[in-house]
Backbone atoms as SQL, in Angstrom:
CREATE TABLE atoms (id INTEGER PRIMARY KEY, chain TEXT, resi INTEGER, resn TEXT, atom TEXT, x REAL, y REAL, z REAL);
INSERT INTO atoms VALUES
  (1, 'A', 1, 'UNK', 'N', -21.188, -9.069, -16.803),
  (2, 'A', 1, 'UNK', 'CA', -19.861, -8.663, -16.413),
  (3, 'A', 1, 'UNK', 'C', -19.902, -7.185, -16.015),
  (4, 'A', 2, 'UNK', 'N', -19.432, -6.774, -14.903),
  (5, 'A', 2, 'UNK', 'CA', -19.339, -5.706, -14.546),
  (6, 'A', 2, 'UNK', 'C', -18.200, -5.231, -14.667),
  (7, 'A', 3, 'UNK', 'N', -17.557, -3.907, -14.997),
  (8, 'A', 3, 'UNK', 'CA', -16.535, -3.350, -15.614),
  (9, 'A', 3, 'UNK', 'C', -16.494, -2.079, -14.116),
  (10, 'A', 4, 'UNK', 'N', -15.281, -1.945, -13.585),
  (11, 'A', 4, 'UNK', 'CA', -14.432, -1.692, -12.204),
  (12, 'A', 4, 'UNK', 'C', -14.994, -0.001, -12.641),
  (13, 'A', 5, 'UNK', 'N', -15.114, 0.539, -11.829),
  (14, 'A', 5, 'UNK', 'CA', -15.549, 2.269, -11.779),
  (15, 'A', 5, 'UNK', 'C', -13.891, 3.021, -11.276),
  (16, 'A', 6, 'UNK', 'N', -12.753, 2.455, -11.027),
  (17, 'A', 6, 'UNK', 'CA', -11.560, 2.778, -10.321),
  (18, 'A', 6, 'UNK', 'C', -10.813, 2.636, -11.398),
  (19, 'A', 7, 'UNK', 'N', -10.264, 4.192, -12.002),
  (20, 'A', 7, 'UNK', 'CA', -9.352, 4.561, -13.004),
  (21, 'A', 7, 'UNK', 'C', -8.199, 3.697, -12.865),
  (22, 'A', 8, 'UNK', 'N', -7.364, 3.879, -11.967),
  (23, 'A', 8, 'UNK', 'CA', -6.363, 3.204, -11.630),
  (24, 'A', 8, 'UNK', 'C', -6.092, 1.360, -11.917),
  (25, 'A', 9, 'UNK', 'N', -7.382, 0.743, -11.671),
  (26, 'A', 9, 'UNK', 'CA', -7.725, -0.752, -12.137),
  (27, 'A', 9, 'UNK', 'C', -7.791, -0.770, -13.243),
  (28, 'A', 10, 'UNK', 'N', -8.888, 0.398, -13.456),
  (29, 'A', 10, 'UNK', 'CA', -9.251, 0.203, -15.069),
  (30, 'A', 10, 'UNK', 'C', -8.252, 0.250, -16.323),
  (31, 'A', 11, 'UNK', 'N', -6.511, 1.651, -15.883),
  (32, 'A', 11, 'UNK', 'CA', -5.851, 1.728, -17.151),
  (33, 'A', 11, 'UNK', 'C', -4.724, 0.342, -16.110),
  (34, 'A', 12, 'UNK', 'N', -4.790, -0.254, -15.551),
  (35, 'A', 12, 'UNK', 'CA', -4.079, -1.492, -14.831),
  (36, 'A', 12, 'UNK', 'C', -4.365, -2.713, -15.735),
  (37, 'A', 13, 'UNK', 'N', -5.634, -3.191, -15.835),
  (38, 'A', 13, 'UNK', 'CA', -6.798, -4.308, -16.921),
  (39, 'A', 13, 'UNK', 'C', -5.754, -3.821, -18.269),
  (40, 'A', 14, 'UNK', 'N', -6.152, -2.618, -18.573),
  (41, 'A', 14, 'UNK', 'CA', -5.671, -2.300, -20.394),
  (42, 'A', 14, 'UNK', 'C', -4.305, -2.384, -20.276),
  (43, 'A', 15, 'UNK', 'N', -3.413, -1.600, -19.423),
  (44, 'A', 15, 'UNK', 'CA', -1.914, -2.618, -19.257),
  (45, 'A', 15, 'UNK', 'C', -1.574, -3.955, -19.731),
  (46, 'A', 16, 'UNK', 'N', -2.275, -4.552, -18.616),
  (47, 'A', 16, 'UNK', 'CA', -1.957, -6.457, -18.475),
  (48, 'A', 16, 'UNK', 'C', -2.821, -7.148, -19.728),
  (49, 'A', 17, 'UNK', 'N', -3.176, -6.279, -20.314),
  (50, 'A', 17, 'UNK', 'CA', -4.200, -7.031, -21.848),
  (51, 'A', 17, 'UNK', 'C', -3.355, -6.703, -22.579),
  (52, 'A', 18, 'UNK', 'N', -2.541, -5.183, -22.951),
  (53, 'A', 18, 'UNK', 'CA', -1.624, -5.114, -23.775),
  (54, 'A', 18, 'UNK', 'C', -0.632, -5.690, -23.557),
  (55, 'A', 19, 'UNK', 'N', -0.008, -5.676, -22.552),
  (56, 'A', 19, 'UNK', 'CA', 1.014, -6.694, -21.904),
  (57, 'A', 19, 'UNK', 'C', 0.990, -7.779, -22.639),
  (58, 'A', 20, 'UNK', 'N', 0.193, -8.321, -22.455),
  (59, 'A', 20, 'UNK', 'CA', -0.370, -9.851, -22.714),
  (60, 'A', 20, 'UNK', 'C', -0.313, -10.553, -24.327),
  (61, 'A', 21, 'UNK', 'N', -0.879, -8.909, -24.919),
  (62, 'A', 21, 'UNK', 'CA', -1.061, -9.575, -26.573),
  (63, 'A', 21, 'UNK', 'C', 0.418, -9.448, -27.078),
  (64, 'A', 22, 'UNK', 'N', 1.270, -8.367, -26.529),
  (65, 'A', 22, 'UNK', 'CA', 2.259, -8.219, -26.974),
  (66, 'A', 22, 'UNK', 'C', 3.390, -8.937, -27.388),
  (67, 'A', 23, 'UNK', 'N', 3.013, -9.729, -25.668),
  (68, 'A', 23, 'UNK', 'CA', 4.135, -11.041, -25.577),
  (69, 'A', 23, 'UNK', 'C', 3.139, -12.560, -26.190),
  (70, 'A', 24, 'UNK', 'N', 2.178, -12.414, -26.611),
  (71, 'A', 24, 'UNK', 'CA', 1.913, -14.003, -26.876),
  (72, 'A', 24, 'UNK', 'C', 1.975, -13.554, -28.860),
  (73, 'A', 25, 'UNK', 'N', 2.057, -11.991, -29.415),
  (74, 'A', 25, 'UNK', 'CA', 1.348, -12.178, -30.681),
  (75, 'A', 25, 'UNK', 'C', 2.611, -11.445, -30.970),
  (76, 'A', 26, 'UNK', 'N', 3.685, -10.442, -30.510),
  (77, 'A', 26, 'UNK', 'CA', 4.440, -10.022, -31.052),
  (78, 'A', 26, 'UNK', 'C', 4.048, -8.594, -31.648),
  (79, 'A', 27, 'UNK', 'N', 3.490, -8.231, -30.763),
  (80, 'A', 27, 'UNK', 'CA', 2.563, -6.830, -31.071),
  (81, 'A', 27, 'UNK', 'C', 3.688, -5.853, -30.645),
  (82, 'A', 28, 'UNK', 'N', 3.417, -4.824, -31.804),
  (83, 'A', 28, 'UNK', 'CA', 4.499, -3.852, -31.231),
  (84, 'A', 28, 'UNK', 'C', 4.624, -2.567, -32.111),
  (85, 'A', 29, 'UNK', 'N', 5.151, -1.327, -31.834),
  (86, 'A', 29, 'UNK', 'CA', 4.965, -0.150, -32.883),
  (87, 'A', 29, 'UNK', 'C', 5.734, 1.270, -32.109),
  (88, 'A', 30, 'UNK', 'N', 6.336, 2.130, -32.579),
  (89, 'A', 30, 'UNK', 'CA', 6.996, 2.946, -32.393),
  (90, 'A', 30, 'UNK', 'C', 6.563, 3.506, -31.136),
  (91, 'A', 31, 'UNK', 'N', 6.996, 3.820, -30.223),
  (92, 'A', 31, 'UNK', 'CA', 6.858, 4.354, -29.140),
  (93, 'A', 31, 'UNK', 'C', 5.955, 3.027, -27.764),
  (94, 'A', 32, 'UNK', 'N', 5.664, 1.897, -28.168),
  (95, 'A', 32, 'UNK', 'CA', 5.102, 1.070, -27.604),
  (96, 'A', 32, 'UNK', 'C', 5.744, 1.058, -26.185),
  (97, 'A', 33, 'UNK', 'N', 7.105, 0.744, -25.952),
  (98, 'A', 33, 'UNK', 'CA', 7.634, 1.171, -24.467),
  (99, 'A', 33, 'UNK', 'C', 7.225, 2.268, -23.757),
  (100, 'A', 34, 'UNK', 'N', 7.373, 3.494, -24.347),
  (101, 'A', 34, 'UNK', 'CA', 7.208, 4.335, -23.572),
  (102, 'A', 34, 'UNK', 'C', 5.739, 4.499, -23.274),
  (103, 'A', 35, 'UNK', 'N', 4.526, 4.264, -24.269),
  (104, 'A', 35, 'UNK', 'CA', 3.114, 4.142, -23.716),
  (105, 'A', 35, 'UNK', 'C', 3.339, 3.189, -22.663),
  (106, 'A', 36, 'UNK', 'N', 3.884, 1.889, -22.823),
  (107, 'A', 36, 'UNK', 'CA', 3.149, 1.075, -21.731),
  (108, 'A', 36, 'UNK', 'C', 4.197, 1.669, -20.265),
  (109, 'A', 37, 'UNK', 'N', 4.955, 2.301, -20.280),
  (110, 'A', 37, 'UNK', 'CA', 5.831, 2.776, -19.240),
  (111, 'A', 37, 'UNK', 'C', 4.841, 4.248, -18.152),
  (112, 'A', 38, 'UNK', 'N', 4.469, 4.693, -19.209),
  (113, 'A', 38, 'UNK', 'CA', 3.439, 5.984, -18.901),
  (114, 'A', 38, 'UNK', 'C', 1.869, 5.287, -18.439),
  (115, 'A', 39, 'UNK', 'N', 1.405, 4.292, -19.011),
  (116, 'A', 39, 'UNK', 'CA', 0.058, 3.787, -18.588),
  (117, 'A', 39, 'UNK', 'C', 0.615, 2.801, -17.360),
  (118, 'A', 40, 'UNK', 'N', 1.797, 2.740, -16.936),
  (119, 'A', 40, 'UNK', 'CA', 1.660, 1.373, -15.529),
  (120, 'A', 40, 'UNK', 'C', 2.293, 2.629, -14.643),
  (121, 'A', 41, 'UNK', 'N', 2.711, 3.698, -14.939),
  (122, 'A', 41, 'UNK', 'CA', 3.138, 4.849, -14.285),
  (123, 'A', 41, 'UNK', 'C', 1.720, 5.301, -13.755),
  (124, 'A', 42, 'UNK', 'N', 1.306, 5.829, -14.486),
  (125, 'A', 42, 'UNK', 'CA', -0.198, 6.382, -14.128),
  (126, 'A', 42, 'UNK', 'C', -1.089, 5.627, -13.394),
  (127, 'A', 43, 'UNK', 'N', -1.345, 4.038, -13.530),
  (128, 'A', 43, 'UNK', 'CA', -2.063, 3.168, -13.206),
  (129, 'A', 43, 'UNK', 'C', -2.026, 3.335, -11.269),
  (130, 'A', 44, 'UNK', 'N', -0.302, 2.677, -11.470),
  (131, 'A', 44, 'UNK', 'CA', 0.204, 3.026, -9.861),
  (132, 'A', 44, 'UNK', 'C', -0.258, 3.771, -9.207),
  (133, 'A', 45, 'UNK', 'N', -0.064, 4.645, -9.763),
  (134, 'A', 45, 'UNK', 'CA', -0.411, 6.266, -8.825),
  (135, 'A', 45, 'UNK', 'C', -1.800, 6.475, -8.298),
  (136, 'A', 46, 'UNK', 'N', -2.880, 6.251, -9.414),
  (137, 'A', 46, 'UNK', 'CA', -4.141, 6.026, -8.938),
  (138, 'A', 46, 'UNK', 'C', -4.609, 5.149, -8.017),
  (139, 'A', 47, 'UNK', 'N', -3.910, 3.613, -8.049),
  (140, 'A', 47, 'UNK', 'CA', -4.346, 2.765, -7.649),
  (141, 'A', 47, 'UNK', 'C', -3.686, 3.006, -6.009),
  (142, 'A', 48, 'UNK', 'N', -2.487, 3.968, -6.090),
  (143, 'A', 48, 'UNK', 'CA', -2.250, 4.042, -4.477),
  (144, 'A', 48, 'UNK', 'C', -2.880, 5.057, -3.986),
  (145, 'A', 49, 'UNK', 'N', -3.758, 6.238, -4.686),
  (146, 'A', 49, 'UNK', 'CA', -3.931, 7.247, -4.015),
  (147, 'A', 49, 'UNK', 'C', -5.601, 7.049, -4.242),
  (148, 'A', 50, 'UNK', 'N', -6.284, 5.573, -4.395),
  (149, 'A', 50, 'UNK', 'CA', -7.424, 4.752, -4.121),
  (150, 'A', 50, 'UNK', 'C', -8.402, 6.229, -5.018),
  (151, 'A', 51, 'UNK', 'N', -7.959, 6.217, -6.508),
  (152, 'A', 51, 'UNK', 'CA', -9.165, 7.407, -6.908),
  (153, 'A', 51, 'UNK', 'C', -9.361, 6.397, -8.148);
């Protein structure tokens, strides 16, 4: 398995995994919105400005 060299994919993957456990396991902890609001913020940005 090869693992993506593109920041932007890469905190995108850890998004949609946290995403993921959150809603199937009920995962959750003080400030959890605003991290995942700041990591799909950041993700975007990289992933449009292709770094």
């Amino acid at each position: 398995m090869k693992i993506t060299k593109n920041a932007g994919f890469l905190l995108l993957s850890i998004f949609l995994i946290l995403y993921g456990l959150s809603s199937l396991f009920g995962l959750s902890f003080s400030g959890f919105d605003i991290l995942m609001g700041i990591l799909a913020l950041v993700s975007g940005i990289l992933i449009l400005f292709s770094r």
